[in-house]
C-alpha positions, 0 to 999 in steps of 0.5 A: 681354738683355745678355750679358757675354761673360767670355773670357780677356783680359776675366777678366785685364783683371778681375783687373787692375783688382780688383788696382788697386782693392784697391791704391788702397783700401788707400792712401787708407785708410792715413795719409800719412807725413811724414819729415825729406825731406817738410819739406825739399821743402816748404821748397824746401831748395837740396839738393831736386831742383826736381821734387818741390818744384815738386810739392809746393808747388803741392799745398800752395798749391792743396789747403791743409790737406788737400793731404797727402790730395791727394797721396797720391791723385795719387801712387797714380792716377799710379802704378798708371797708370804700373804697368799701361802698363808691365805691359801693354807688357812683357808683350805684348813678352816674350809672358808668360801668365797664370801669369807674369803674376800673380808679375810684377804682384805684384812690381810692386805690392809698392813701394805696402805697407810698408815703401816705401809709395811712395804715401803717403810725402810723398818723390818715390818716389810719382812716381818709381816710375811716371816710370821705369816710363814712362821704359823703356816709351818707351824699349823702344819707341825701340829695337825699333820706333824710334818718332820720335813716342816721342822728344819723349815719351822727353824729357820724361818722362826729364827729369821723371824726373832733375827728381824723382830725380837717381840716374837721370841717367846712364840715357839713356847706357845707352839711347844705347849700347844704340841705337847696339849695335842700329844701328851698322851703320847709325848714320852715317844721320842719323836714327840719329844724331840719336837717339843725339845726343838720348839724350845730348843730354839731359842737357845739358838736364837740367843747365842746366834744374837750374842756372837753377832754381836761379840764379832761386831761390837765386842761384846758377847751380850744380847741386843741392847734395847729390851731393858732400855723401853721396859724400864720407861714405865716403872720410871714414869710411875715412881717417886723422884726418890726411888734412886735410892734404892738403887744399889749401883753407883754408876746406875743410881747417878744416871737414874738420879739425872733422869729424874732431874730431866725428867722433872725440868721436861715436865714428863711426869703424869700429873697427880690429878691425872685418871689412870687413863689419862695418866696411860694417855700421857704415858703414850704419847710421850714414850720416845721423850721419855725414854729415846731422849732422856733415860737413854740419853743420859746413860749414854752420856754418863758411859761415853765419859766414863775411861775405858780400857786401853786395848778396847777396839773403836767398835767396842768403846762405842758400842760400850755405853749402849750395852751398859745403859741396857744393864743400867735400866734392866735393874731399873726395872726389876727394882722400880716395878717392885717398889711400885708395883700397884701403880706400875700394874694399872699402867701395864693393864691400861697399856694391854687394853690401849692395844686391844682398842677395847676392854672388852676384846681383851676380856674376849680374848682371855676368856677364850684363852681359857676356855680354848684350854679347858675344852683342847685337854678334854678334846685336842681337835682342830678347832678347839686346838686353833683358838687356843694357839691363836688366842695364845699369840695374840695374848702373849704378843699383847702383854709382851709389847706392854711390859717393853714398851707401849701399845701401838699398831706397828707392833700388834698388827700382825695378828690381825689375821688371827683375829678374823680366824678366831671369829670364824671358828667360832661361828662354824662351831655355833652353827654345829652347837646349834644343828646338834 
């Protein structure tokens, strides 16, 4: 007769996959949701990373009618996968046990129910989310067993990541610098420099991948058009409806002249006695109206009535004004911050801190920032090590998602997880302080 031997890693393993199941249940029983985003990506818009289009459109093509179905099963079997490579590999680092284990899974899965519902929202999130719980279990294991075989995966599943998600960008220089703090006594060696090289490296293949995309596609060699056009709503929003003026670009200076007109008529600026928070608050919740059916409306209605060349293709003329809007507002940015950088300053910290729901989480964060970094230099373990890179991405996540755009949960619930982590580290490390 058959006996089931039902030991503790098997019960947990049990659980897991009831866990799993349950989550995969409820995710294909639930509708899938189109947003503005999901049209977007399906019509290759310019500002669209080529990830989730490439995704997108071979879905449609190959499933058709029912590719939304399709979808939303890719999007949940790829991300549960994700999730448990990343909570197995986690755990076993940072030695969690079963009463830890059970908070930290939920946290986990907590982004496939409302009101993310990353698997069934038609929007890169559904890959997203496990690209970058893949991204840091590579990129742990890089660090502490420095793996070759982990690089070549290190590199594609980064630039899978920054193809779906361009926020992430930047992360492989946390990762650079968080190798070089463990190494440096040794980074002259050339397999340690070729590492460090390669983390940085592989931006630079990001981008040029990005822009050829869009040279085949829409004619133009330039990256993705969009960055610039939501960093720009927060200097806007803070300046006088006189700044135009220092604007030196003709074509430039008349489209932020009539976004300030319509910005004016819409009543879309803070009110002079609003507080900083309420001023952010009104900032907020009014970002797409400022930005999506303003600035950006206006420049592209000033560029499509602009002539353009005679030997032009159709994708390049309508592709055109998207990338010259971009330009338009990257100097808003850089002008308008300069002239009114105090005022575009609050604004950026009550942006940072609406993220964090509390100040005094961000100032947890920072201060751990900086005191991960002092005690890596003096001792490069693996606890000190782990806070110091996990509080570096959720950090620098945090002040990126500010400075393009404003602080809300789709774009910072990816470290969530991380979070969790920190909480035990430091407790483990309370404990030994306190044994000792």
């Amino acid at each position: 007769m058959l006996k089931i031997n039902f030991n503790k890693s098997n019960t947990q393993l049990y659980i897991l996959l009831l866990a799993y199941l349950s989550v995969f249940v409820y995710c294909i029983l639930s509708e899938p949701i189109y947003s503005h985003d999901t049209y977007s990506y399906l019509r290759a818009m310019p500002y669209r990373q080529l990830g989730y289009v490439i995704f997108l459109k071979t879905y449609s093509a190959i499933f058709g009618s029912f590719f939304d179905t399709a979808v939303v099963i890719t999007h949940t079997i790829f991300s549960l996968a994700a999730v448990h490579f990343f909570f197995y590999k986690t755990s076993k680092l940072f030695q969690l046990n079963l009463y830890l284990k059970i908070p930290y899974i939920v946290i986990l899965l907590l982004p496939f129910f409302p009101p993310l519902s990353i698997a069934n929202n038609i929007c890169s999130e559904g890959l997203s989310y496990g690209l970058y719980l893949i991204y840091i279990t590579i990129g742990l294991d890089i660090l502490f067993n420095a793996k070759q075989k982990s690089l070549k995966r290190y590199v594609i599943v980064y630039l899978a990541l920054v193809f779906m998600r361009s926020q992430f960008i930047f992360s492989t220089l946390i990762f650079a610098g968080t190798y070089f703090l463990i190494y440096r006594k040794s980074i002259i060696t050339r397999g340690h420099l070729i590492r460090v090289m390669l983390f940085c490296g592989v931006m630079l293949v990001a981008s040029l991948t990005e822009r050829t995309y869009h040279k085949l596609k829409d004619g133009f060699f330039k990256p993705t058009p969009l960055g610039f056009t939501s960093a720009s709503t927060a200097p806007i929003y803070v300046s006088d409806t006189t700044d135009y003026n220092l604007i030196e670009n003709e074509h430039y200076r008349q489209i932020l002249k009539i976004s300030y007109d319509t910005l004016n008529k819409k009543e879309l600026f803070p009110k002079a006695d609003y507080s900083a928070k309420a001023s952010y608050k009104f900032f907020h919740d009014n970002l797409p109206k400022i930005c999506n059916q303003t600035v950006r409306v206006q420049g592209f209605d000033y560029y499509y009535k602009r002539p353009t060349p005679k030997d032009w293709s159709a994708n390049q003329i309508a592709s055109y004004p998207f990338f010259e809007t971009e330009e338009a507002c990257k100097e808003f940015t850089k002008v308008l911050i300069i002239d009114n950088f105090q005022k575009w300053l609050k604004l950026y910290y009550s942006n940072i801190n609406y993220g964090f729901q509390s100040p005094l989480i961000l100032y947890f964060i920072v201060c751990l920032f900086f005191f991960s970094l002092i005690k890596s230099y003096k001792n490069a373990n693996k606890d000190n090590i782990s806070l110091f890179l996990f509080s570096s991405l959720i950090l620098s996540n945090a002040m990126f998602i500010a400075f393009a755009v404003h602080s809300i949960q789709r774009y910072l619930f990816y470290n969530y997880g991380l979070l969790f982590l920190i909480l035990i580290i430091i407790i483990n490390l309370l404990k030994r302080e306190r044994a000792a």
